[in-house]
C-alpha positions, 0 to 999 in steps of 0.5 A: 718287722721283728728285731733280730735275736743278735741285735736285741741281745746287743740291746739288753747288753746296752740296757745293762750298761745303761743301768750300771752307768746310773747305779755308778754314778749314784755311787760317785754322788754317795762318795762325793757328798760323803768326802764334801762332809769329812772335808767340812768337819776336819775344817770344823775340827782345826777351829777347835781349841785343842784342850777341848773335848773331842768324841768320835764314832766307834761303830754306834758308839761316841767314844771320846778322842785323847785329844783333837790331833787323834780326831783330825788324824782319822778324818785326814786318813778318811778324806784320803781315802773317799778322794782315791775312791771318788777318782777311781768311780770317776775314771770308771763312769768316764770309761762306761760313759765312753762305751755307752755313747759308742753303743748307743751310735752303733745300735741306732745304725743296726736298727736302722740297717734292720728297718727299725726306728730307734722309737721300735716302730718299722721304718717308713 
């Protein structure tokens, strides 16, 4: 029994999401482990006695910092900034995560109703 052309766009729609969800949630892990390092090196960096010579990156470049506060300064801006970004990719996987489930519920009923097992063979 072939599917019907409404019901398998709904299904590359779903397959779209599906992939959106996981290139989301890959980005959430980017982000994540990116925000647990700057977290780690600005507790390194408070150990530092203050006289020491700090450097920090300038694109490919190590350029050393005037002094640990200017270095501590830029990874607490940093930190800021990926904790926003890591809440918003959360709210965003939780909602994609939300209309994943409730397609998925929906389209199982729709192949169900159309005859066919969620596998792709004909019901029995």
């Amino acid at each position: 029994m072939a599917i019907p052309a409404k019901l398998q766009n709904e299904l590359r729609q779903f397959q779209r999401l599906q992939q959106d969800l996981t290139t989301l949630s890959q980005q959430r892990l980017q982000m994540d482990l990116k925000l647990r390092e700057t977290t780690h090196t600005l507790e390194e960096i408070r150990t530092v006695p203050e006289d020491a010579p700090i450097y920090r990156p300038i694109g490919s470049l190590l350029v050393r910092a005037k002094g640990r506060k200017e270095v501590e300064d830029l990874l607490t801006e940093e930190k800021e900034t990926l904790e926003v970004r890591v809440k918003a990719l959360e709210r965003q996987e939780n909602h994609l995560k939300e209309r994943f489930t409730t397609m998925q519920k929906e389209l199982s009923d729709a192949l169900q109703a159309a005859g066919v097992s969620p596998g792709g063979a004909p019901s029995p």
